[in-house]
ChimeraX commands (.cxc) that place a marker at each C-alpha (Angstrom):
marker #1 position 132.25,94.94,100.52 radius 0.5
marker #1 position 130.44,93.20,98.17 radius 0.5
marker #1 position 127.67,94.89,95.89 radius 0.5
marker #1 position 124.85,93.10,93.81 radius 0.5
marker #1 position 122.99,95.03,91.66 radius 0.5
marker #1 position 120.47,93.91,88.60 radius 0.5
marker #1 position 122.03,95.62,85.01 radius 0.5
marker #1 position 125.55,96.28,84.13 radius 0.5
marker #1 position 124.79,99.51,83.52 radius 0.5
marker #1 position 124.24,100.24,87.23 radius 0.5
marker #1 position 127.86,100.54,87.89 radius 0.5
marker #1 position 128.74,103.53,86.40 radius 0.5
marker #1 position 125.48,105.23,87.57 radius 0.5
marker #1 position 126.58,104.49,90.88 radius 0.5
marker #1 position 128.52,107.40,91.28 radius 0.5
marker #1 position 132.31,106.96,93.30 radius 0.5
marker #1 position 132.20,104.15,96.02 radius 0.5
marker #1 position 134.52,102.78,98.45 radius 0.5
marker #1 position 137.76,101.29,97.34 radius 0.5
marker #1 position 136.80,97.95,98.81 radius 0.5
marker #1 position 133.54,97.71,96.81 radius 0.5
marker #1 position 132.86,94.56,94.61 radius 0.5
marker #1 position 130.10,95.04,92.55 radius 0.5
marker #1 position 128.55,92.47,90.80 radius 0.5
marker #1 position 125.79,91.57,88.57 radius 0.5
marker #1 position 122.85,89.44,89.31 radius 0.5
marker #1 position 119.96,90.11,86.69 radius 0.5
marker #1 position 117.53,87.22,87.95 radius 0.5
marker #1 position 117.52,84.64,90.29 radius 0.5
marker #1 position 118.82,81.50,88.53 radius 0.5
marker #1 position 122.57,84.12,87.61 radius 0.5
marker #1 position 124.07,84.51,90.91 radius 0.5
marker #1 position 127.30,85.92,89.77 radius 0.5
marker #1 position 128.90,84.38,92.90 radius 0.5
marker #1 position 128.65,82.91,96.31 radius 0.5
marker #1 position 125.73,84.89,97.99 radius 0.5
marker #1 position 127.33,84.40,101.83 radius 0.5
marker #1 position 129.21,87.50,101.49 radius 0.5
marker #1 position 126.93,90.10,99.98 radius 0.5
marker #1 position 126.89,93.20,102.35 radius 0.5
marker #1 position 124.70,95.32,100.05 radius 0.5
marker #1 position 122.09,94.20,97.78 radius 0.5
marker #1 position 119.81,95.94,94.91 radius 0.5
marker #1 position 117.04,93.24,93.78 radius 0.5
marker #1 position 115.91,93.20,90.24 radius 0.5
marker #1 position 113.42,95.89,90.11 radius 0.5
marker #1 position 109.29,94.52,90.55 radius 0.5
marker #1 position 111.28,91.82,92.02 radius 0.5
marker #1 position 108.89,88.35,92.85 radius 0.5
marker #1 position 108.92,86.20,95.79 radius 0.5
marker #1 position 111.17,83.82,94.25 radius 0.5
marker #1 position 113.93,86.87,94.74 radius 0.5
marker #1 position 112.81,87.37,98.49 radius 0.5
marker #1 position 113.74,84.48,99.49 radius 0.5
marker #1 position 117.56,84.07,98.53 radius 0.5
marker #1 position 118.16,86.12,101.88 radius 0.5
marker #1 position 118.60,82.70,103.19 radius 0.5
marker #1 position 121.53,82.68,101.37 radius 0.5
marker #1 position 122.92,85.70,102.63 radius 0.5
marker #1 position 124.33,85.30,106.25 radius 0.5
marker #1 position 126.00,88.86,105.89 radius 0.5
marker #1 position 123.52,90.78,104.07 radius 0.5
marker #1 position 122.86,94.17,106.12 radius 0.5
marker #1 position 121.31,96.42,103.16 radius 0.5
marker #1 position 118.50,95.64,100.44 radius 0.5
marker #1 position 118.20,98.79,98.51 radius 0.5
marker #1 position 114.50,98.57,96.36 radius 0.5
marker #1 position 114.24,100.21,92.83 radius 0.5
marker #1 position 110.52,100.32,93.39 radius 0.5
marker #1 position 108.38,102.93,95.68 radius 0.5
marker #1 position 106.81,99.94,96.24 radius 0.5
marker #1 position 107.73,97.63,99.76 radius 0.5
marker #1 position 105.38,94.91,99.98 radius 0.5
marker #1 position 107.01,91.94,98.74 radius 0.5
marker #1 position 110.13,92.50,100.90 radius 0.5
marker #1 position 108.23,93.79,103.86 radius 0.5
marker #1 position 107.98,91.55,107.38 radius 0.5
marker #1 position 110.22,88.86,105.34 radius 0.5
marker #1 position 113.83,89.99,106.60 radius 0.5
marker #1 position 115.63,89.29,109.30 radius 0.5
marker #1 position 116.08,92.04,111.68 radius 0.5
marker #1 position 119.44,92.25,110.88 radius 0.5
marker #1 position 118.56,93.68,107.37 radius 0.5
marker #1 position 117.86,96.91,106.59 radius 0.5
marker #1 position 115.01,97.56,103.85 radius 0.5
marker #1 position 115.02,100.96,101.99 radius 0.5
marker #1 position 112.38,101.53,99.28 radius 0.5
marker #1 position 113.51,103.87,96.09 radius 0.5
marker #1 position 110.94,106.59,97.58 radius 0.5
marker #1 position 111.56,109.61,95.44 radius 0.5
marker #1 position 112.89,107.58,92.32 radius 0.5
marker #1 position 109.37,107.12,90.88 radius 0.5
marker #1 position 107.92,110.76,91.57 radius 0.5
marker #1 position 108.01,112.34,88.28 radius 0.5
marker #1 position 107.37,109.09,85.74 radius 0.5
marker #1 position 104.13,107.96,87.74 radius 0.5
marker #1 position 102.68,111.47,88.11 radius 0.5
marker #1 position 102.93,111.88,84.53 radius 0.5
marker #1 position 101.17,108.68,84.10 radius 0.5
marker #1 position 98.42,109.80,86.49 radius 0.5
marker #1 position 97.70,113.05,84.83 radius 0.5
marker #1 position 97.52,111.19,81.20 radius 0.5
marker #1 position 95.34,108.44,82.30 radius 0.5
marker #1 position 92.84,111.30,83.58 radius 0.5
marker #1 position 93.08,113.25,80.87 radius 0.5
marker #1 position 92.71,110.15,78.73 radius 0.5
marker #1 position 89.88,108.98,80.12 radius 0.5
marker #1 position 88.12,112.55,80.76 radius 0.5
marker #1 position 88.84,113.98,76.60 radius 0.5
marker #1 position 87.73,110.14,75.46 radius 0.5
marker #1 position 91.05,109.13,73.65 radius 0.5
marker #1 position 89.74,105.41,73.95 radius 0.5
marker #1 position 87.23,106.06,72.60 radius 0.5
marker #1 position 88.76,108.08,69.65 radius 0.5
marker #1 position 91.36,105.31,69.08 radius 0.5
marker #1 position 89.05,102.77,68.74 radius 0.5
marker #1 position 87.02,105.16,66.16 radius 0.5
marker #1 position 90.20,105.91,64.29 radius 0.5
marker #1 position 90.87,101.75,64.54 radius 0.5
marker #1 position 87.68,101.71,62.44 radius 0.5
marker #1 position 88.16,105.61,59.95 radius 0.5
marker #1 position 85.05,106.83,61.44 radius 0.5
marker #1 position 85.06,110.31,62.38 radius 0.5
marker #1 position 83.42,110.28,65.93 radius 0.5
marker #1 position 82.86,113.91,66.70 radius 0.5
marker #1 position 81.73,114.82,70.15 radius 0.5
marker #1 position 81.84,116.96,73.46 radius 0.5
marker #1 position 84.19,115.72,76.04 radius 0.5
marker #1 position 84.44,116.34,79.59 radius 0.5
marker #1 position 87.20,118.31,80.79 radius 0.5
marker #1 position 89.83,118.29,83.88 radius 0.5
marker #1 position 89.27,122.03,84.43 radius 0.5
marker #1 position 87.62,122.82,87.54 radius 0.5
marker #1 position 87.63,119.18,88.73 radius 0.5
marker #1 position 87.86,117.80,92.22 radius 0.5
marker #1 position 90.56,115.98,92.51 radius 0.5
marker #1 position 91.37,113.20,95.51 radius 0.5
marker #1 position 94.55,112.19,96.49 radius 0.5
marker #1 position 94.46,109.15,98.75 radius 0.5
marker #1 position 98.36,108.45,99.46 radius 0.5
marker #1 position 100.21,112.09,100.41 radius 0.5
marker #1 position 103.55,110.58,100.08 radius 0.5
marker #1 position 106.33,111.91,97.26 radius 0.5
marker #1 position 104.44,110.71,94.59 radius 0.5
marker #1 position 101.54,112.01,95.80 radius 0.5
marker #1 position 102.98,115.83,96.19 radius 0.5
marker #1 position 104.70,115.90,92.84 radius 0.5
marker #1 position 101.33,114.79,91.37 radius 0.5
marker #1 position 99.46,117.64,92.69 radius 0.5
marker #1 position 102.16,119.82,91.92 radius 0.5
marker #1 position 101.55,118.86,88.03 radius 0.5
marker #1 position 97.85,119.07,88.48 radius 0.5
marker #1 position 97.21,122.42,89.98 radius 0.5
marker #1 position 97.95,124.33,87.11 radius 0.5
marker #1 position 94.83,122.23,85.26 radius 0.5
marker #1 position 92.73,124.95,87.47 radius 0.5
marker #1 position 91.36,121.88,89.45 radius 0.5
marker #1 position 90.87,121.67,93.72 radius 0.5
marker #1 position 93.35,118.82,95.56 radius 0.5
marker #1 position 92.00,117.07,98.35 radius 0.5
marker #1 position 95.06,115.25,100.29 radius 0.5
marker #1 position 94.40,111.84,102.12 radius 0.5
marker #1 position 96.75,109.75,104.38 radius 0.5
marker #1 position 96.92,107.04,106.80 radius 0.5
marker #1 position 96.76,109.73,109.55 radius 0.5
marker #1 position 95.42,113.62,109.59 radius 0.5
marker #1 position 97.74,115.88,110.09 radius 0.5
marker #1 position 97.56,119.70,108.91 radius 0.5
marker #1 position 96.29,120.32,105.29 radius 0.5
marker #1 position 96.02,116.57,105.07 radius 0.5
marker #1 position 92.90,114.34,106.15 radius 0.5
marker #1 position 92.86,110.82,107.39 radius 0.5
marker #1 position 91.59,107.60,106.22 radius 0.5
marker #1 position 88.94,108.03,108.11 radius 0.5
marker #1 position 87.37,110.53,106.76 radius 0.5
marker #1 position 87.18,109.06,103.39 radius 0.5
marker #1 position 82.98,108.28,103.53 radius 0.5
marker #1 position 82.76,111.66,103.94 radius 0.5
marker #1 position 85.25,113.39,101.22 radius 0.5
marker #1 position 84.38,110.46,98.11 radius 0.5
marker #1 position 81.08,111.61,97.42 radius 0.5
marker #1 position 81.95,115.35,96.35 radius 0.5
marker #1 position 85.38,113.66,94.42 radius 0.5
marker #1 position 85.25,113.89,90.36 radius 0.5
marker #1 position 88.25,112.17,90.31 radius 0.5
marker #1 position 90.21,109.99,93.02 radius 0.5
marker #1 position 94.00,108.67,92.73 radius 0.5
marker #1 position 95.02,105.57,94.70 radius 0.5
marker #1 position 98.91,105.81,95.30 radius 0.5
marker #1 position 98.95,104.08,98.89 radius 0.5
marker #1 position 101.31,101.25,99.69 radius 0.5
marker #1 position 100.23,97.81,99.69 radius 0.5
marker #1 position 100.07,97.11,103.52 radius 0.5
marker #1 position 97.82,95.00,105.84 radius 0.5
marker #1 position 95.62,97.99,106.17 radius 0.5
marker #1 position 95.39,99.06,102.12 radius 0.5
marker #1 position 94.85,95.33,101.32 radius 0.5
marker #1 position 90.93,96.02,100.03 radius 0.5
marker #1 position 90.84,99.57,100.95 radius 0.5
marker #1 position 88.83,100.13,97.20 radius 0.5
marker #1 position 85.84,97.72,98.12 radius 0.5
marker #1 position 82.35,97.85,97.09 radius 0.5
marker #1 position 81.51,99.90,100.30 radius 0.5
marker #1 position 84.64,102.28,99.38 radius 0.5
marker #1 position 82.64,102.34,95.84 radius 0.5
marker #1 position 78.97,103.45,96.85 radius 0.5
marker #1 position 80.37,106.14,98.22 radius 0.5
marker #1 position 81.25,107.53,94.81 radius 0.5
marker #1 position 79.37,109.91,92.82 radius 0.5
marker #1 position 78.01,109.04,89.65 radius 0.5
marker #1 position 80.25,109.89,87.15 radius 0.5
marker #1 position 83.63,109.60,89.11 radius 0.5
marker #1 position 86.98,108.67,87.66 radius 0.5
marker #1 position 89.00,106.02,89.74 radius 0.5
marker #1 position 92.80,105.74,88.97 radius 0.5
marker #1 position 94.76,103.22,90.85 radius 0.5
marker #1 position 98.63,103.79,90.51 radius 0.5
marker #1 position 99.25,101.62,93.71 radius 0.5
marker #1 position 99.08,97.76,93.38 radius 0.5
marker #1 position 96.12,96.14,92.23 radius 0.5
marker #1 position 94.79,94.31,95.77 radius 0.5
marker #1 position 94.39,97.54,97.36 radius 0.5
marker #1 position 91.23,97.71,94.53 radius 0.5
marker #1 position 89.43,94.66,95.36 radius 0.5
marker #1 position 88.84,93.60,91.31 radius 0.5
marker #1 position 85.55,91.95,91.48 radius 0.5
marker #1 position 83.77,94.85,93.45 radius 0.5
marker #1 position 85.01,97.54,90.63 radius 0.5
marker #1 position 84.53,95.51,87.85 radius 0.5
marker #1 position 80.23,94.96,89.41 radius 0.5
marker #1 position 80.56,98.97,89.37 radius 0.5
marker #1 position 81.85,99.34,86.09 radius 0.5
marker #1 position 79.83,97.55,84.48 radius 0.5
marker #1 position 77.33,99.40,85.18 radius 0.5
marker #1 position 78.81,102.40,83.79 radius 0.5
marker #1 position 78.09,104.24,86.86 radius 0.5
marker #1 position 81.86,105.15,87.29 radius 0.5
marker #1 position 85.08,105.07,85.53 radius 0.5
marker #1 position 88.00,102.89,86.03 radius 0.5
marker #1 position 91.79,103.83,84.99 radius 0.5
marker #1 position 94.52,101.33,86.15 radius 0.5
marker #1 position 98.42,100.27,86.11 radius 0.5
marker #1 position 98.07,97.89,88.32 radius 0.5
marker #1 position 95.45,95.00,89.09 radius 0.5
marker #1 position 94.59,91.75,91.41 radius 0.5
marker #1 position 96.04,89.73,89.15 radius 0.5
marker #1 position 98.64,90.72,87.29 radius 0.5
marker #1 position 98.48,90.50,84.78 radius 0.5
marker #1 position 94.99,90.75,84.22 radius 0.5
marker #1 position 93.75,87.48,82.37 radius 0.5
marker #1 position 93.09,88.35,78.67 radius 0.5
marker #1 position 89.77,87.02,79.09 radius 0.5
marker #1 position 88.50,89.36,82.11 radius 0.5
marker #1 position 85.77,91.44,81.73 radius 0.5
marker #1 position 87.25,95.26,82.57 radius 0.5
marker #1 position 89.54,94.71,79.27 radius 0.5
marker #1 position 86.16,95.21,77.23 radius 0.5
marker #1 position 84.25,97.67,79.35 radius 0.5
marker #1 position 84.24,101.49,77.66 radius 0.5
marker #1 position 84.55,103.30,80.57 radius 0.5
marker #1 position 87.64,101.52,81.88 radius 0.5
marker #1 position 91.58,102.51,80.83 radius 0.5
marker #1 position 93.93,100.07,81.61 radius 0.5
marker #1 position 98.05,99.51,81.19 radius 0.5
marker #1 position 100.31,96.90,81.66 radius 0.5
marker #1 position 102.14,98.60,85.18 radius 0.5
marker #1 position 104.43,100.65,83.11 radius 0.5
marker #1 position 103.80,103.69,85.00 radius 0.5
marker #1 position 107.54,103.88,86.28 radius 0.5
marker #1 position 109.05,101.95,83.55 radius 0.5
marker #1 position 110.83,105.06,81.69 radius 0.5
marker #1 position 114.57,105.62,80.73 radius 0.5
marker #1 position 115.41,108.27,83.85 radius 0.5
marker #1 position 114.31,105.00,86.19 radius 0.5
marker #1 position 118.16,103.98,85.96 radius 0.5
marker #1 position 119.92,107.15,86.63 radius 0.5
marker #1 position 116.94,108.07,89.41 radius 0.5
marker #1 position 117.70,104.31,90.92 radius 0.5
marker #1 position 121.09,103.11,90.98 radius 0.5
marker #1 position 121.94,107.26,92.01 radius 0.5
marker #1 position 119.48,106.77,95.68 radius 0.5
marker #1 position 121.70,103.02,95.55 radius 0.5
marker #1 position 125.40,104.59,95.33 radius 0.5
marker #1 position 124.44,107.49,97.87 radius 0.5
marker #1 position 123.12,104.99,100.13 radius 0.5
marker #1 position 126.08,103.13,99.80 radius 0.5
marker #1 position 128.10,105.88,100.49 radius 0.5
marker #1 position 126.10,106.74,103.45 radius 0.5
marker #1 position 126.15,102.95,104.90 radius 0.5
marker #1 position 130.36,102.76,104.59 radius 0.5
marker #1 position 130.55,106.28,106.51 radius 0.5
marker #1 position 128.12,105.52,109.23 radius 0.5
marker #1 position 125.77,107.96,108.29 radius 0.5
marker #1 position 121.75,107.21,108.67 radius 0.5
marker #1 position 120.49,105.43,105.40 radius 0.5
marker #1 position 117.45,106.96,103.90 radius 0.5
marker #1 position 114.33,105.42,102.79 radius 0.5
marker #1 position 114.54,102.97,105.72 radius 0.5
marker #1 position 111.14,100.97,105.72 radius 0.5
marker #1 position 108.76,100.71,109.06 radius 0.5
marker #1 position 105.48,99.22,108.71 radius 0.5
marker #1 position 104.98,98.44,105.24 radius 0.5
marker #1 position 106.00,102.28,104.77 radius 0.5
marker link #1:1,2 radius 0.2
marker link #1:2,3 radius 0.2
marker link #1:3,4 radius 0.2
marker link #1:4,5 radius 0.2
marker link #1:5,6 radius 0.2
marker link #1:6,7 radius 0.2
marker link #1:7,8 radius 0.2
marker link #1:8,9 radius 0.2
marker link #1:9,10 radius 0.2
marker link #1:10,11 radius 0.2
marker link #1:11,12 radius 0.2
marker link #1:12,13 radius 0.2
marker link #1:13,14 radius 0.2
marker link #1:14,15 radius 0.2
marker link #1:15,16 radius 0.2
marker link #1:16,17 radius 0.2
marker link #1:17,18 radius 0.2
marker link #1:18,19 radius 0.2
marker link #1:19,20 radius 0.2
marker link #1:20,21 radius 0.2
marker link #1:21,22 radius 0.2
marker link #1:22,23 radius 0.2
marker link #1:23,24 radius 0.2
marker link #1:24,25 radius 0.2
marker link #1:25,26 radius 0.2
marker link #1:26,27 radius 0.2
marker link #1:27,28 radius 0.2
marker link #1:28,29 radius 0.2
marker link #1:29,30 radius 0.2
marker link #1:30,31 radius 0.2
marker link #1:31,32 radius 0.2
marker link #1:32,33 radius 0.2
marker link #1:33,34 radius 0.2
marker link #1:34,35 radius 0.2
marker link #1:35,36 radius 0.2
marker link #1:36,37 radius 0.2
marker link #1:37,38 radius 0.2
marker link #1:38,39 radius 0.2
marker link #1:39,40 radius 0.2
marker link #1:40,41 radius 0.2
marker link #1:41,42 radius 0.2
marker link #1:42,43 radius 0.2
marker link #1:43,44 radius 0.2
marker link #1:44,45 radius 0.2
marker link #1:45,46 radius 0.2
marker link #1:46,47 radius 0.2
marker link #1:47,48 radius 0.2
marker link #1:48,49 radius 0.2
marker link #1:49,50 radius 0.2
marker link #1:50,51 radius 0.2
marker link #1:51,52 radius 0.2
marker link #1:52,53 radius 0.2
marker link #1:53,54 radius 0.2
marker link #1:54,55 radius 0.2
marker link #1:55,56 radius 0.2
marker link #1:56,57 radius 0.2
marker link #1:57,58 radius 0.2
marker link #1:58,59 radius 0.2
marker link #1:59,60 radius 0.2
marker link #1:60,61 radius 0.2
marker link #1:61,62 radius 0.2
marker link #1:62,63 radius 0.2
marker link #1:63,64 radius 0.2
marker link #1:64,65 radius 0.2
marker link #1:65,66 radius 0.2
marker link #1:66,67 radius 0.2
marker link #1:67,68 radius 0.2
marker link #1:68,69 radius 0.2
marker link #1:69,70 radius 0.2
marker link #1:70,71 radius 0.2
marker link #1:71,72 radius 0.2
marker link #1:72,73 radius 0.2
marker link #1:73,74 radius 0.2
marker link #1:74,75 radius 0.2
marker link #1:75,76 radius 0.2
marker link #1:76,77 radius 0.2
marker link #1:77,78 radius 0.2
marker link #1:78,79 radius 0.2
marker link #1:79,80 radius 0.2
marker link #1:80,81 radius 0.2
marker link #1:81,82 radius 0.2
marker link #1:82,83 radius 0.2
marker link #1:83,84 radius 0.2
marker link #1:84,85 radius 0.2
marker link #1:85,86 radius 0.2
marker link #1:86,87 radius 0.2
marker link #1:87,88 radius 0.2
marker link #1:88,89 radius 0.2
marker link #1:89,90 radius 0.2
marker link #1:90,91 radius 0.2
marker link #1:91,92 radius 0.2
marker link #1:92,93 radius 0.2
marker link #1:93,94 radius 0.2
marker link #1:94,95 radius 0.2
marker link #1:95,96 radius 0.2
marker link #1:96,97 radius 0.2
marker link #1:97,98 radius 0.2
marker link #1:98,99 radius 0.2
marker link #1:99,100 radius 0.2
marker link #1:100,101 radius 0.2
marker link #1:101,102 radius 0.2
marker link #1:102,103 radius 0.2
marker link #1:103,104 radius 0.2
marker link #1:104,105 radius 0.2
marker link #1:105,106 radius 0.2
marker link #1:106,107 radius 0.2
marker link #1:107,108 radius 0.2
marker link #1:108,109 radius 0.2
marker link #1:109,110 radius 0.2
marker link #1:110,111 radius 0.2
marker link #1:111,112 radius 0.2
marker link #1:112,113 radius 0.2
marker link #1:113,114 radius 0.2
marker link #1:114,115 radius 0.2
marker link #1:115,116 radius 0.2
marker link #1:116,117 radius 0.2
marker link #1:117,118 radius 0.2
marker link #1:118,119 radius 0.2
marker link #1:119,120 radius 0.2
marker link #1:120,121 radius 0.2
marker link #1:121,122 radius 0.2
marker link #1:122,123 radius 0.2
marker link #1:123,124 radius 0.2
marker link #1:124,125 radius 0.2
marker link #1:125,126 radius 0.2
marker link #1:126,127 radius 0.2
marker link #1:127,128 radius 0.2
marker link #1:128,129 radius 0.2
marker link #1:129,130 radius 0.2
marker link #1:130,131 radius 0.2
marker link #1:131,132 radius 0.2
marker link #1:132,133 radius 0.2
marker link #1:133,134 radius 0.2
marker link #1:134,135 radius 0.2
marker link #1:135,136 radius 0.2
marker link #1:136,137 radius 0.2
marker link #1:137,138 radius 0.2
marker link #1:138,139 radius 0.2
marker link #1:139,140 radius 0.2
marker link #1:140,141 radius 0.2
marker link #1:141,142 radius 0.2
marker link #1:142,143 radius 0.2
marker link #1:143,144 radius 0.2
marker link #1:144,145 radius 0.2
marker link #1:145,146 radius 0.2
marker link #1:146,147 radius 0.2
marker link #1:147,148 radius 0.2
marker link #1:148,149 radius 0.2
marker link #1:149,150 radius 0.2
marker link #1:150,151 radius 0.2
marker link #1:151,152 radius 0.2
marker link #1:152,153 radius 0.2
marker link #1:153,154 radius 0.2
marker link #1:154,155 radius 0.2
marker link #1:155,156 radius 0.2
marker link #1:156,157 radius 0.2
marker link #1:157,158 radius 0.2
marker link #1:158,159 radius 0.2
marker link #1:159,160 radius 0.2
marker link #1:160,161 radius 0.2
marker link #1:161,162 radius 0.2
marker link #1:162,163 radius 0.2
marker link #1:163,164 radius 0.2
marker link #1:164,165 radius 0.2
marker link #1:165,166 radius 0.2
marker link #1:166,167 radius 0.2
marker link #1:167,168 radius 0.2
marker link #1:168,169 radius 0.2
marker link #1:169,170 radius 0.2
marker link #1:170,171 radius 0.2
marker link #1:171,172 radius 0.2
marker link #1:172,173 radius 0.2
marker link #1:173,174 radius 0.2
marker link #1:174,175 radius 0.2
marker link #1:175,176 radius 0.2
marker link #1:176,177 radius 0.2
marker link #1:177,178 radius 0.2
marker link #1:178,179 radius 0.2
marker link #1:179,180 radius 0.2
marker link #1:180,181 radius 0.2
marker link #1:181,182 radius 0.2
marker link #1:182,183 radius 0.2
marker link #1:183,184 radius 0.2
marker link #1:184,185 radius 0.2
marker link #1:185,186 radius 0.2
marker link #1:186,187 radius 0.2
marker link #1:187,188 radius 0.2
marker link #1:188,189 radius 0.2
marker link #1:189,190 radius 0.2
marker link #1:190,191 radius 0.2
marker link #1:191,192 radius 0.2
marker link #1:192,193 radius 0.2
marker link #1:193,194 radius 0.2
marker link #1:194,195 radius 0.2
marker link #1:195,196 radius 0.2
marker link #1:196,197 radius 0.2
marker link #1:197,198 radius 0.2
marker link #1:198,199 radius 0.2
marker link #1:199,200 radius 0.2
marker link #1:200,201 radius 0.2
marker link #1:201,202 radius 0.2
marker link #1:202,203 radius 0.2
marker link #1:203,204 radius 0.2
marker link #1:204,205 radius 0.2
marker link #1:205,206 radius 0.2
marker link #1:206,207 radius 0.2
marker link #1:207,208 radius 0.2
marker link #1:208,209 radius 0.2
marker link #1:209,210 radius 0.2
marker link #1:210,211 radius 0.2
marker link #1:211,212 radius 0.2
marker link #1:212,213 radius 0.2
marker link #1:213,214 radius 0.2
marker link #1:214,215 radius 0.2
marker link #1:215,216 radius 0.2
marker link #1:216,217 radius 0.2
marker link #1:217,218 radius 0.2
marker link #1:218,219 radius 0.2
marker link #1:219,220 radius 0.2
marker link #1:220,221 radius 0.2
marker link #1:221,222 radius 0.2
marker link #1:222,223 radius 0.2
marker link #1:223,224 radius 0.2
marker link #1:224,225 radius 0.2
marker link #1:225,226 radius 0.2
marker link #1:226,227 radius 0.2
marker link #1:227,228 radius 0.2
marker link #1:228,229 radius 0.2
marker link #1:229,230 radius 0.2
marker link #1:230,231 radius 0.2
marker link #1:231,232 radius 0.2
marker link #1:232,233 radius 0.2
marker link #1:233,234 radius 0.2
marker link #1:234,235 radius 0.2
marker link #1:235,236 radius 0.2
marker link #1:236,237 radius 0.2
marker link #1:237,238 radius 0.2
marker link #1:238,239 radius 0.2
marker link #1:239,240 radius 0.2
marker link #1:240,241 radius 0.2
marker link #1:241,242 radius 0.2
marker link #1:242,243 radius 0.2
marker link #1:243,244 radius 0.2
marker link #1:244,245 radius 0.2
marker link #1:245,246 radius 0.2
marker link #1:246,247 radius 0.2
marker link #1:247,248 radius 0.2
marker link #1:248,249 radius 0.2
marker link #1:249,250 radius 0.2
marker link #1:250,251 radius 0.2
marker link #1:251,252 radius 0.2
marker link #1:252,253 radius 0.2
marker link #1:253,254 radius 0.2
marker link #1:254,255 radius 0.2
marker link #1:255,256 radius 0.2
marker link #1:256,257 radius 0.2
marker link #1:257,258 radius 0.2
marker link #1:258,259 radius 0.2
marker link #1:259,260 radius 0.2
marker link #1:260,261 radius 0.2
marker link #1:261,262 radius 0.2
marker link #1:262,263 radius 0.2
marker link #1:263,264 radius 0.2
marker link #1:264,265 radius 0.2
marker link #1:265,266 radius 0.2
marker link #1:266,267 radius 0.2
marker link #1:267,268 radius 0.2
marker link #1:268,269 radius 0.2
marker link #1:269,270 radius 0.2
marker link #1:270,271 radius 0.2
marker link #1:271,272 radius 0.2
marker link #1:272,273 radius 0.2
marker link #1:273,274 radius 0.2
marker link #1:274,275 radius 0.2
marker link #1:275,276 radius 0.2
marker link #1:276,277 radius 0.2
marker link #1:277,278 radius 0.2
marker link #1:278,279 radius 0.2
marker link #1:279,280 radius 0.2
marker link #1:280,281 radius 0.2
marker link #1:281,282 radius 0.2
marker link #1:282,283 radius 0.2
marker link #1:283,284 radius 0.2
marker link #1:284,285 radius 0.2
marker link #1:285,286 radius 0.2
marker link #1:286,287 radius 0.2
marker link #1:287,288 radius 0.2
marker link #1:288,289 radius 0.2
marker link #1:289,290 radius 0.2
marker link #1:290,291 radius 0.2
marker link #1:291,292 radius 0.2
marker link #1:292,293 radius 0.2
marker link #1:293,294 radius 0.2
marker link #1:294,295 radius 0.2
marker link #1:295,296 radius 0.2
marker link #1:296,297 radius 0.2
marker link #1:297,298 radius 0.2
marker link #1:298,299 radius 0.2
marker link #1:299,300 radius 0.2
marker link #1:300,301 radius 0.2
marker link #1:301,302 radius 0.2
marker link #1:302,303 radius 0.2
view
């Protein structure tokens, strides 16, 4: 069975695999290490772009595509049926927390601000917010979003959980005019989908309070960019992103100037343990797909 995966260091991270494995390594598009009608079981380069997508054309045998991103929506509604999709759900948990509780923190003790003071020696000595006794919304109640609340509690703040659909201890979409205004901070970490596309638009925004912290850690179009920026601008709210519509943001776009917004170039996941975390889901799926047993991670919907 043949095995593509992006870095030559996936293969020992793999763990054991079949004795009939070849595993091989394609690291971009234009380096197929060999003739792409055989592949059985394929692991894209990770933040892979549509170019990548559509060498499935090529790949008459293909069954698996194993993701190294939480992420689905370049891959999603673009297979054919006969291809599995699994996203790396679980691999990204712990990095992109971390990276939402620093970008509040950030933004709420005024390290921007203090960095650009220390760019200039000039002692800027003030009071600062704090993320004690914050209310916090979580739009997105997936794996990323449970590890990130599990890091947050102990801040002494309240969680508010949000999800496509209610369920118990969780509320819906649909209740989101209702829960934003009482929000001090609110964390996107939905999947891009048909129904996310937007989601963050200048209606979305009114809702706000004054003084609210946005963070999105999903992609950038589920923020529509020119309705935050209008709000920003204003100073009204506060804008922390990893992600933006487009990416990358052009050099000359407004938010990279505005005080009150924190921005970084989608690095949220990209940490050393992203390997081990990655290529460990892709061997055990592996495993799983040789012995018949139900692959995890399988995607439906966009999800």
């Amino acid at each position: 069975m043949k095995v593509w995966i992006p870095h030559e260091t996936g293969r020992d991270l793999l763990g054991p695999l079949p004795e009939d494995s070849v595993v091989e390594v394609m690291p971009a598009p234009g380096e197929l290490p060999s003739d792409p009608a055989d592949l059985v079981f394929w692991v894209p380069p990770f933040l892979a772009k549509p170019d990548v997508v559509a060498l499935v054309e090529r790949m008459p045998a293909l069954r698996v595509v194993q993701l190294m991103t939480a992420g689905a929506d370049a891959w999603a509604g673009r297979l054919p049926q006969r291809v599995t999709l699994c996203d790396a759900r679980g691999v990204h948990d712990s990095p992109t927390a971390e990276w939402v509780v620093a970008a509040i923190l950030s933004y709420l003790r005024c390290f921007p601000e203090f960095v650009r003071a220390q760019e200039r020696g000039h002692w800027g000595y003030r009071q600062t917010p704090e993320l004690a006794g914050k209310r916090i919304l979580i739009v997105g109640s997936g794996s990323i979003g449970r590890a990130l609340e599990a890091r947050l509690l102990p801040f002494e703040v309240s969680v508010t959980r949000v999800a496509r659909r209610a369920r118990p201890g969780v509320h819906g979409v649909d209740e989101l005019p209702a829960l934003l205004p009482a929000a001090d901070v609110v964390v996107l970490l939905v999947p891009l989908t048909t129904e996310t596309t937007g989601l963050v638009d200048k209606g979305f925004l009114q809702y706000l309070g004054d003084g609210a912290l946005l963070v999105n850690a999903a992609r950038g179009p589920v923020v529509d960019t020119a309705a935050v920026t209008e709000e920003a601008m204003t100073g009204r709210i506060g804008f922390a992103a990893d992600v933006t519509d487009p990416e990358p943001l052009p050099a000359d776009h407004a938010l990279w100037r505005l005080p009150n917004v924190l921005i970084t170039p989608h690095v949220a996941g990209s940490v050393p343990g992203l390997h081990r975390r990655a290529y460990g889901l892709a061997g055990e799926q592996l495993r799983r797909l040789v012995s018949g047993a139900p692959l995890d991670n399988i995607v439906t919907d966009g999800y």
